[in-house]
VMD Tcl script that builds the backbone (N, CA, C; Angstrom):
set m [mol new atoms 315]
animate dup $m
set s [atomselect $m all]
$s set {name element resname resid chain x y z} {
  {N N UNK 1 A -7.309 -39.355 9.838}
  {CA C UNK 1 A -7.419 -38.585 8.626}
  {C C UNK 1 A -8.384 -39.285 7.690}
  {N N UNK 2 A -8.935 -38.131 7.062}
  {CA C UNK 2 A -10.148 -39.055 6.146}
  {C C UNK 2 A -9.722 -38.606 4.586}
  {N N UNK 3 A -10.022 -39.162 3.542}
  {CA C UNK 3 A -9.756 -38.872 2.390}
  {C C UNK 3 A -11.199 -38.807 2.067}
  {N N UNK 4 A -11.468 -37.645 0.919}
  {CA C UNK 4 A -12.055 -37.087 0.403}
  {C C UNK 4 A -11.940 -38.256 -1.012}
  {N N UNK 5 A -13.322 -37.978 -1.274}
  {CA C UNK 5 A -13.442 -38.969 -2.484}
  {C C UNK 5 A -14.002 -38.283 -3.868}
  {N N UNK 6 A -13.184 -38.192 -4.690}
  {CA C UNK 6 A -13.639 -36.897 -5.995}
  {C C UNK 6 A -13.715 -37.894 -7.118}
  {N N UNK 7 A -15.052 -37.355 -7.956}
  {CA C UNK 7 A -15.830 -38.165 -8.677}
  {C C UNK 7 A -15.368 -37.792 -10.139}
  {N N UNK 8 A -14.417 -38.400 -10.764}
  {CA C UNK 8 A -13.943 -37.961 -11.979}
  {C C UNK 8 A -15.044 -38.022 -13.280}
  {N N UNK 9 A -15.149 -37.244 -13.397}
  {CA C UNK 9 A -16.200 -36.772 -14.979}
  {C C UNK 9 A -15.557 -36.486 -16.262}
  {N N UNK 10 A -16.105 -36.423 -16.915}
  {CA C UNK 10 A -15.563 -36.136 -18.763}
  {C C UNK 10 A -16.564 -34.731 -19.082}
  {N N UNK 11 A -15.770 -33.898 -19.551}
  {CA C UNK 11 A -16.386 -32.850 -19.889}
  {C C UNK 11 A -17.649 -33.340 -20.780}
  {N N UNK 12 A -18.632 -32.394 -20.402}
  {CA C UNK 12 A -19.671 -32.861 -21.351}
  {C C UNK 12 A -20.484 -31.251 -21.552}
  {N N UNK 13 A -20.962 -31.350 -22.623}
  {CA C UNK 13 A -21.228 -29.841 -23.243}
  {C C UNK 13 A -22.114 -29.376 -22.058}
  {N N UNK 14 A -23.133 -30.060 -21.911}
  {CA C UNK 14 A -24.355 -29.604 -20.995}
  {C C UNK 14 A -23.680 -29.067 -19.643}
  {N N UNK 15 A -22.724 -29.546 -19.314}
  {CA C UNK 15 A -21.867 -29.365 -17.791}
  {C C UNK 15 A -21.596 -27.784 -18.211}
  {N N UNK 16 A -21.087 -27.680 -18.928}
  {CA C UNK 16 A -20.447 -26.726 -18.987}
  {C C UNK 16 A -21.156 -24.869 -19.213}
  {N N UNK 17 A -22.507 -25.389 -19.830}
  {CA C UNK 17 A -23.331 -24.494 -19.708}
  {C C UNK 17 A -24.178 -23.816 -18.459}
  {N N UNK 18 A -23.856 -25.030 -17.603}
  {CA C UNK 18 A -24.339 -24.874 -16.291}
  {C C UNK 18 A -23.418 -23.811 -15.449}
  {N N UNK 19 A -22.219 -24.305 -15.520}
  {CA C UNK 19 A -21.116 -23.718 -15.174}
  {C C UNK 19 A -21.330 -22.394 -15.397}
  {N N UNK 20 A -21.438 -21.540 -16.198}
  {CA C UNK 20 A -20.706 -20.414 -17.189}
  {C C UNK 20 A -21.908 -19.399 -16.577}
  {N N UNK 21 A -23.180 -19.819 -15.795}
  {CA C UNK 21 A -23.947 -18.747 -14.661}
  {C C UNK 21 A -22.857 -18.066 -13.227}
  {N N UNK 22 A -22.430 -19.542 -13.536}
  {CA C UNK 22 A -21.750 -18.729 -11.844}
  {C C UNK 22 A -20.339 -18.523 -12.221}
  {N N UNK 23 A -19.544 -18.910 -13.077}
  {CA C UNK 23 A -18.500 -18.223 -13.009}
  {C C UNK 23 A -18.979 -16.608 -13.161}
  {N N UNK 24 A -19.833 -16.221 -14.294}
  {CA C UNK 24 A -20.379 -15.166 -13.890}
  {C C UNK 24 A -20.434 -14.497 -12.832}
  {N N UNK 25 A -20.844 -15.129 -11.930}
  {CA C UNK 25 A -21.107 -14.571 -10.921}
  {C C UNK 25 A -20.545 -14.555 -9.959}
  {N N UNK 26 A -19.398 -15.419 -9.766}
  {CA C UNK 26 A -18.205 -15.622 -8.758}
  {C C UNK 26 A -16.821 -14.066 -9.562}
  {N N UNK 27 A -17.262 -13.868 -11.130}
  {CA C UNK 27 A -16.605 -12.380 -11.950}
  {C C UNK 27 A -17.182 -11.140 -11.101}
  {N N UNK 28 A -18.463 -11.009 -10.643}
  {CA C UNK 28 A -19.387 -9.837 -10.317}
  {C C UNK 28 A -19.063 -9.598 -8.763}
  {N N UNK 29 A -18.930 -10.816 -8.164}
  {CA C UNK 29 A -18.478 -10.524 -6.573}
  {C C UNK 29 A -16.943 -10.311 -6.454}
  {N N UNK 30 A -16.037 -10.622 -7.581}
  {CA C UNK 30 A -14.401 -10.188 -7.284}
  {C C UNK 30 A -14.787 -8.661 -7.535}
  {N N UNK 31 A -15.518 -8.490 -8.832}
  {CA C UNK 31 A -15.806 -6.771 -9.076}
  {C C UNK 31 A -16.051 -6.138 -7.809}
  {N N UNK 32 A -16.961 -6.666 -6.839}
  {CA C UNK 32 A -17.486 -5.850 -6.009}
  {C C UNK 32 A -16.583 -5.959 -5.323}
  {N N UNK 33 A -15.978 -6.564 -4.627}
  {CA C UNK 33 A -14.718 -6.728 -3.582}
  {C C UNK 33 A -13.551 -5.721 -3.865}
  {N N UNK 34 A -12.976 -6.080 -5.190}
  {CA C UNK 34 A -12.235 -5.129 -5.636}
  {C C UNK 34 A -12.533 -3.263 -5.479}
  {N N UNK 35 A -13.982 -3.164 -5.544}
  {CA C UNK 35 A -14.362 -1.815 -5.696}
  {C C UNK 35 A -14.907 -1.367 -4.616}
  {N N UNK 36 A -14.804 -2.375 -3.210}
  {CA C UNK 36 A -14.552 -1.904 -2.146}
  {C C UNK 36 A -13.534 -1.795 -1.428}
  {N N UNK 37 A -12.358 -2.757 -2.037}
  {CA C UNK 37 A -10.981 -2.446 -1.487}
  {C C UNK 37 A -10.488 -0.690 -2.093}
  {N N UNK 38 A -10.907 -0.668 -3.299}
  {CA C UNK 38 A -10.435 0.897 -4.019}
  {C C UNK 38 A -11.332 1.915 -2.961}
  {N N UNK 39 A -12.235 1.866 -2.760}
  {CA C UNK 39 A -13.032 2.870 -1.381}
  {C C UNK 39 A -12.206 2.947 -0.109}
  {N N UNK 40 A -11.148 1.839 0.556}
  {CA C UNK 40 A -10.867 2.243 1.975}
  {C C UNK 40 A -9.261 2.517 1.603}
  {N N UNK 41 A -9.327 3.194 2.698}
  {CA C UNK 41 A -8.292 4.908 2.984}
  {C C UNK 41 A -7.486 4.241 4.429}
  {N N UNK 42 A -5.914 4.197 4.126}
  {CA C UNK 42 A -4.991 3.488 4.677}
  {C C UNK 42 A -4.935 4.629 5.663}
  {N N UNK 43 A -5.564 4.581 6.848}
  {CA C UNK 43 A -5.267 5.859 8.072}
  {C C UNK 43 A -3.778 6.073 8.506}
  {N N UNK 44 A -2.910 5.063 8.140}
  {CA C UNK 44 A -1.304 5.328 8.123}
  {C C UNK 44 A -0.590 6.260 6.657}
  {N N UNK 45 A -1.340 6.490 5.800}
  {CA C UNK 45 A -0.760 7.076 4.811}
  {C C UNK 45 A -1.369 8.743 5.014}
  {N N UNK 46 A -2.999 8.453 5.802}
  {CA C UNK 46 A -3.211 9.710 6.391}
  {C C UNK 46 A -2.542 10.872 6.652}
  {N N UNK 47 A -2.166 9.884 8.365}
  {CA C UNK 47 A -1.351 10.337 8.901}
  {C C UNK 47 A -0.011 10.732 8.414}
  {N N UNK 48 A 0.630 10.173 7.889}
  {CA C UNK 48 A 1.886 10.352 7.322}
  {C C UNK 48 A 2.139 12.003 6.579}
  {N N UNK 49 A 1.004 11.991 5.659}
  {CA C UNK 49 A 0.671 12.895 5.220}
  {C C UNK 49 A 0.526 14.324 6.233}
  {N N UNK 50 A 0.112 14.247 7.093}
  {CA C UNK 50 A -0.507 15.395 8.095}
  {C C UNK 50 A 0.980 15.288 8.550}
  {N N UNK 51 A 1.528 14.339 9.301}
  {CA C UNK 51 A 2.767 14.555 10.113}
  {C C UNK 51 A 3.872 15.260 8.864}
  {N N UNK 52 A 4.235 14.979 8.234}
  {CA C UNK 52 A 4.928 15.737 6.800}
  {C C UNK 52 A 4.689 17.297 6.953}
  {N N UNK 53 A 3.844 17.554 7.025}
  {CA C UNK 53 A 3.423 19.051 6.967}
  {C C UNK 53 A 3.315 19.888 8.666}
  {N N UNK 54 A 3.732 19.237 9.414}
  {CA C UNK 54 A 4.170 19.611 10.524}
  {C C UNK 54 A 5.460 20.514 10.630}
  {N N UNK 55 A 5.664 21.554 11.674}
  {CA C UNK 55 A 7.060 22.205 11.484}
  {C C UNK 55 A 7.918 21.622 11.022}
  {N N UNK 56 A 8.058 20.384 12.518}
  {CA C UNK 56 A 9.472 19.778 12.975}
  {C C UNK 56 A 9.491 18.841 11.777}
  {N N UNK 57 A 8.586 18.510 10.546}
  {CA C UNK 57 A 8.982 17.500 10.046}
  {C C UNK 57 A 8.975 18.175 8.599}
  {N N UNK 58 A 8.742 19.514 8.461}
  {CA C UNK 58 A 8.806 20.513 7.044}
  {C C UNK 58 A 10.106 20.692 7.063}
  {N N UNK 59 A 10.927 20.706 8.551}
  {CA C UNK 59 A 12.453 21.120 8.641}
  {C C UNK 59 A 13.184 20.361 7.834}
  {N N UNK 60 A 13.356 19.317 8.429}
  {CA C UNK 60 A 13.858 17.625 7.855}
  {C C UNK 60 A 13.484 17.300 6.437}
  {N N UNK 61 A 12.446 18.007 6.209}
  {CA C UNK 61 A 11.926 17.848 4.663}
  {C C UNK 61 A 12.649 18.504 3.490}
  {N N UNK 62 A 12.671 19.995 3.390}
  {CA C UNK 62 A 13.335 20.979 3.001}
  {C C UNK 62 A 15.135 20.405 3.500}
  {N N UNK 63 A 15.381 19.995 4.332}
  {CA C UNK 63 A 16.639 19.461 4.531}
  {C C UNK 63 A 17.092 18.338 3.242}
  {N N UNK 64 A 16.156 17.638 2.899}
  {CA C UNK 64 A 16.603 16.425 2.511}
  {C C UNK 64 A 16.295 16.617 0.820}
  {N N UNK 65 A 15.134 17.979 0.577}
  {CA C UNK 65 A 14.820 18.139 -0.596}
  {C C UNK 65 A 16.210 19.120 -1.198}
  {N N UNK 66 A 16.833 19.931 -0.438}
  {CA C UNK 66 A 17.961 20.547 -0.302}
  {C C UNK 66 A 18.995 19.230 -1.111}
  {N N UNK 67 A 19.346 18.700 -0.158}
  {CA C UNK 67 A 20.156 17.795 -0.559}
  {C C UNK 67 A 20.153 16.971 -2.152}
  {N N UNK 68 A 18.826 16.817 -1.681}
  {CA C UNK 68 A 18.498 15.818 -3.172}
  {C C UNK 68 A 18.667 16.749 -4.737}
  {N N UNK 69 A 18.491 17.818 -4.099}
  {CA C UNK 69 A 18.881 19.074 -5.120}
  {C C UNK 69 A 20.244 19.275 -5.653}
  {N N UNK 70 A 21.300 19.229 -4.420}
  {CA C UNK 70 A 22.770 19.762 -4.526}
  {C C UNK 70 A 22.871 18.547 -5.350}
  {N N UNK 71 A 22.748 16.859 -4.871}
  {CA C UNK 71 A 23.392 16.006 -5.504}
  {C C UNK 71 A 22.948 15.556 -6.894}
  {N N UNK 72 A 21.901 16.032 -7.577}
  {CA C UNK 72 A 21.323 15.639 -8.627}
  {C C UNK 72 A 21.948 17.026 -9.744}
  {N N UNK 73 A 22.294 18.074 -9.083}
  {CA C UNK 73 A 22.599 18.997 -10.274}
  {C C UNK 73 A 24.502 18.715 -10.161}
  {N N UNK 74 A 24.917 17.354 -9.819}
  {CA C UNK 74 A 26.350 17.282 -9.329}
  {C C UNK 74 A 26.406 15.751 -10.634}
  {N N UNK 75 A 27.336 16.258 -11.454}
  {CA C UNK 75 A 27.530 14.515 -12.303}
  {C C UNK 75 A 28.638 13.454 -11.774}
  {N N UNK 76 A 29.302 13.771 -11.277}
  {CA C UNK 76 A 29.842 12.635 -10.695}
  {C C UNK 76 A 30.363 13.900 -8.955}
  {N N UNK 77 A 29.520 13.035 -8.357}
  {CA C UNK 77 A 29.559 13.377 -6.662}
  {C C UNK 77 A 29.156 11.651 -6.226}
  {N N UNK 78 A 29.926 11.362 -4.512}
  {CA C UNK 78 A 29.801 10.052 -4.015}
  {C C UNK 78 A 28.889 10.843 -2.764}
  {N N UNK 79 A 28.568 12.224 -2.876}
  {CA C UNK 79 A 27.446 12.371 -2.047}
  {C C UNK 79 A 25.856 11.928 -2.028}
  {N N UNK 80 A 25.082 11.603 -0.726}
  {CA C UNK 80 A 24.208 10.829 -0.737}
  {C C UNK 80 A 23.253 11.439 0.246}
  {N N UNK 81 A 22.068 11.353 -0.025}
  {CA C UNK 81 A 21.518 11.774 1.305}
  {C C UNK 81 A 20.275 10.759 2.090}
  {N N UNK 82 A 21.743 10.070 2.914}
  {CA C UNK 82 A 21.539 9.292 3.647}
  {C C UNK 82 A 20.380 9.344 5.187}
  {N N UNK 83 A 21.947 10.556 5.224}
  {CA C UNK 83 A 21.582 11.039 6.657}
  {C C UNK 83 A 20.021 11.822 6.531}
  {N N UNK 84 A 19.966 12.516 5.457}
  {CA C UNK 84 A 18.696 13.166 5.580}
  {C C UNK 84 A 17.614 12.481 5.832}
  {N N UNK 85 A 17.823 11.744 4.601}
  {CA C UNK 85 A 16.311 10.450 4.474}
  {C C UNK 85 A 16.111 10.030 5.990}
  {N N UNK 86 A 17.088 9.541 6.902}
  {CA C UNK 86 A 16.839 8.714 8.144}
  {C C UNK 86 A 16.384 9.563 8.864}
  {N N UNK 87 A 17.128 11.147 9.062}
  {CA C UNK 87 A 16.433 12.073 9.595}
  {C C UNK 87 A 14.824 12.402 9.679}
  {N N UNK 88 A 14.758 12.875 8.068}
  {CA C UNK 88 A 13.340 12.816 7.889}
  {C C UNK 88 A 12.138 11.706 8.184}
  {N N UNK 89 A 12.765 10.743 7.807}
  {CA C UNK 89 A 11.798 9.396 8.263}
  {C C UNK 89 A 11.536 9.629 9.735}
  {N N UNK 90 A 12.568 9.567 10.576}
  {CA C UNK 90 A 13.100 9.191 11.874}
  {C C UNK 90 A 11.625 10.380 12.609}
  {N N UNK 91 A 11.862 11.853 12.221}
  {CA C UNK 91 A 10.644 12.318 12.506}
  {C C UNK 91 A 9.245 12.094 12.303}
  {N N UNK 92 A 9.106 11.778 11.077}
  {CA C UNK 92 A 7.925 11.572 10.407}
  {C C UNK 92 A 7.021 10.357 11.309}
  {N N UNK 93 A 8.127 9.670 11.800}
  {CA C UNK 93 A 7.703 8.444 12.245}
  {C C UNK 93 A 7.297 8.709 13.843}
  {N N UNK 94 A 8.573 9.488 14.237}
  {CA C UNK 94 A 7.647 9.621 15.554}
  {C C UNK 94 A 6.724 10.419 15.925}
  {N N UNK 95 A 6.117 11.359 14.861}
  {CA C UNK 95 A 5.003 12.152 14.702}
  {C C UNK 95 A 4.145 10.848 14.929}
  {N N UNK 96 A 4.065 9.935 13.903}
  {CA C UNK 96 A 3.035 8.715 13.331}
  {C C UNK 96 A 2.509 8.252 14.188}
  {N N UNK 97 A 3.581 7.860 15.009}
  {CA C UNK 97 A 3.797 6.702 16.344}
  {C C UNK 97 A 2.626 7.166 17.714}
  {N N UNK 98 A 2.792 8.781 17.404}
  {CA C UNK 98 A 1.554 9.020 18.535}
  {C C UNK 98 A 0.092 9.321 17.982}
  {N N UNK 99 A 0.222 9.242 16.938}
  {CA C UNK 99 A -1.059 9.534 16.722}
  {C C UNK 99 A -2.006 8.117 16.136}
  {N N UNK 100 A -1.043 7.439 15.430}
  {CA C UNK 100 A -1.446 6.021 14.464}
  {C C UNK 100 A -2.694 5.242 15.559}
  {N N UNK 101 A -2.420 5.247 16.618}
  {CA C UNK 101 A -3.169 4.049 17.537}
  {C C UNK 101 A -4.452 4.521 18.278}
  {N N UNK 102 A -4.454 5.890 17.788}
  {CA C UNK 102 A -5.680 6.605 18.124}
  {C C UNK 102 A -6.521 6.783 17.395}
  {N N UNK 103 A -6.242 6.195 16.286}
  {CA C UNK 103 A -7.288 5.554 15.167}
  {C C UNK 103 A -7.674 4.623 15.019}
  {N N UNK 104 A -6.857 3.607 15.266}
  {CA C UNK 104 A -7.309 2.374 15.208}
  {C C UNK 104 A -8.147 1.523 16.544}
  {N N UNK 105 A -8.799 1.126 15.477}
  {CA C UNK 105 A -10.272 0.678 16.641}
  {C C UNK 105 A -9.696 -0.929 17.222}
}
mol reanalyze $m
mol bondsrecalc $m
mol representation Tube
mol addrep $m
């Protein structure tokens, strides 16, 4: 193992003017990074989306929006919609499952 040897300095005005170009510019490349992460499109949320609007998974949908309906206009109910949610997922997912890997490169 080797140790690295760091050269302790005292701030000094002139240093610091030097500095204050590239933090600049180390600000302008997070910008750009950032505003290419906001450009790419999660092909799993795509999909998700498309599989949702499928019969078998509009069924399960309307099932669970049903539900979420009965129990929200209910003030004290210990009903839940458990089963739906897993339902609905449970499809959604295996819609996903065949299509997800045929996108990815």
């Amino acid at each position: 193992m080797g140790f690295e040897r760091k050269m302790i300095t005292y701030d000094d005005p002139e240093d610091e003017e030097e500095d204050a170009p590239a933090e600049e510019e180390e600000e302008a490349e997070e910008e750009e990074e950032e505003e290419e992460e906001e450009d790419l499109v999660d092909p799993l949320e795509m999909i998700r989306v498309k599989c949702e609007q499928t019969e078998h998974c509009a069924h399960f949908k309307e099932r669970l929006e049903t539900c979420e309906a009965r129990v929200s206009s209910r003030h004290r109910t210990e009903e839940e919609c458990t089963e739906e949610l897993f339902d609905f997922l449970h499809a959604r997912d295996h819609c996903v499952a065949h299509k997800l890997f045929h996108n990815v490169k």
